[in-house]
C-alpha positions as CSV (number, residue, x, y, z in Angstrom):
1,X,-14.5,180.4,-35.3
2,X,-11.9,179.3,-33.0
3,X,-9.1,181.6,-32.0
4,X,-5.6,180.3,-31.0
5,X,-3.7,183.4,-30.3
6,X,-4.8,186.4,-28.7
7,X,-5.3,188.7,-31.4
8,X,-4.7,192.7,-31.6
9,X,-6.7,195.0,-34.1
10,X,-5.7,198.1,-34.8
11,X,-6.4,200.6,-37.5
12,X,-3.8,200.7,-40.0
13,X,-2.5,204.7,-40.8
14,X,-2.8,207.0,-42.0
15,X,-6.3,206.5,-43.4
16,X,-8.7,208.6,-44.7
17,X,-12.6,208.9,-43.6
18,X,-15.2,209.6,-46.3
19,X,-17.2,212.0,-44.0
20,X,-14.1,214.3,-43.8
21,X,-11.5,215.9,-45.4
22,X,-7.5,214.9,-44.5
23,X,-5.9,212.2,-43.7
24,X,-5.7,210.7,-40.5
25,X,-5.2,208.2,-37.8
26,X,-6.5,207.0,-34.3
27,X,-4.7,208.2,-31.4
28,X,-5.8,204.9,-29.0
29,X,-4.6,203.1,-32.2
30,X,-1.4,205.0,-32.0
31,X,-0.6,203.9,-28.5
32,X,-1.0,200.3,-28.8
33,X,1.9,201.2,-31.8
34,X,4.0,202.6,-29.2
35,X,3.5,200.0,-27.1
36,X,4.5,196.9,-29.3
37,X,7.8,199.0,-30.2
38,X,8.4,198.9,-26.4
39,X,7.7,195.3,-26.4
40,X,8.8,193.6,-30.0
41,X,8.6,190.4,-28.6
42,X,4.3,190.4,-28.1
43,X,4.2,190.6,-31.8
44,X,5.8,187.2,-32.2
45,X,3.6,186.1,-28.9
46,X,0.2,188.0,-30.7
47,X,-1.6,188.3,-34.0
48,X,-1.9,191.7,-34.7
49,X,-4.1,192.3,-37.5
50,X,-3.7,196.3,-39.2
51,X,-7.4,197.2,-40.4
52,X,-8.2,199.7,-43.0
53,X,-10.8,202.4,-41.3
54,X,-14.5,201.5,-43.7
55,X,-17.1,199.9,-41.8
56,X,-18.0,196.7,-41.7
57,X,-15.1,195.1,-40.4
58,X,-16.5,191.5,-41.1
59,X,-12.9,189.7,-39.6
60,X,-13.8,191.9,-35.9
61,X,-18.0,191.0,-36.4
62,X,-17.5,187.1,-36.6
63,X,-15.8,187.2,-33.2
64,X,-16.9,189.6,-30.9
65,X,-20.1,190.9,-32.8
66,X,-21.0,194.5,-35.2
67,X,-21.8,196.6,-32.1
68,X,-18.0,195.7,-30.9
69,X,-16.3,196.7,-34.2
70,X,-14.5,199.6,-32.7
71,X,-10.5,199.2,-32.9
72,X,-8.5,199.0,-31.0
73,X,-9.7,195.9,-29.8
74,X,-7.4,192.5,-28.2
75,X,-9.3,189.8,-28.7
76,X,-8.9,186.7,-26.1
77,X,-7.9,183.5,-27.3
78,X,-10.0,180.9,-26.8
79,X,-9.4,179.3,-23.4
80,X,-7.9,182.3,-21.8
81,X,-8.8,183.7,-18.4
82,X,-10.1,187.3,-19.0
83,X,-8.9,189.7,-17.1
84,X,-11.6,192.0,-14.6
85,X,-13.0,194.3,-16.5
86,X,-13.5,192.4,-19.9
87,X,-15.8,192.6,-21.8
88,X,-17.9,189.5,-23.7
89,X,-19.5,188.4,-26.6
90,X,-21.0,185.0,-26.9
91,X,-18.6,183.5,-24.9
92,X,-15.1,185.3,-26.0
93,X,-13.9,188.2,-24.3
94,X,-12.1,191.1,-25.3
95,X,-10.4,194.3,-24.2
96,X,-11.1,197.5,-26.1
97,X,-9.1,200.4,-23.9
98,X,-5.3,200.9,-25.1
99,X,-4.7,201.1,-20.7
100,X,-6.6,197.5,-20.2
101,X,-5.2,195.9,-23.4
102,X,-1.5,197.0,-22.5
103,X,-1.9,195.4,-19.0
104,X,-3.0,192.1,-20.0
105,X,0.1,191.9,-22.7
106,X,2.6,193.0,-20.0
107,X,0.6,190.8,-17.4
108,X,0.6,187.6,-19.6
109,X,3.9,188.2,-21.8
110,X,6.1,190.3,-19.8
111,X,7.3,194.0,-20.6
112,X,6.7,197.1,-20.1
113,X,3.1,197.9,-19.3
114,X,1.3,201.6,-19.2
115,X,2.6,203.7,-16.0
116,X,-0.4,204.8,-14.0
């Protein structure tokens, strides 16, 4: 499957999780929220993709593999030069650390990125 833009996934909120009781949502999930608010114009540069929480998430496994599922997750385009510290899958690479993933965007698309 070849991939044109980098592409974010996120879990969409609130969502519940059948193991517990209440409603929630993912804090490192939450960030990357914040951070495309900062930066509306990486949503028009990036597919971001809002996930509902149940396992398997088949459209995250055919890139970067089930063991990787975990959001959230910025997957590399095909073609792109991965950053140090990225991680790989058969050949694509992918961030999955709201710090990492927010310096690549700011790095490759301008903006604000995470203050140390």
């Amino acid at each position: 499957m070849s991939l044109k833009r980098d592409t974010l996934f996120i879990l969409r909120a609130p969502f519940e999780d059948a193991a517990m009781e209440g409603t929630w949502f993912c804090t490192s999930c939450a960030a990357m929220e914040g951070a495309l608010l900062a930066n509306p114009h990486w949503a028009a540069r990036i597919d971001v993709k809002r996930m509902p929480h149940p396992r398997p998430r088949h459209d995250i496994i055919v890139l970067i593999g089930e063991e990787n599922q975990s959001m959230p997750v910025l997957v590399l385009a095909d073609g792109s030069t991965p950053p140090e510290g990225a991680k790989a899958f058969e050949g694509r690479y992918f961030l999955d650390e709201p710090k990492p993933i927010t310096r690549y965007l700011a790095a490759t698309y301008g903006g604000a990125g995470p203050h140390p």
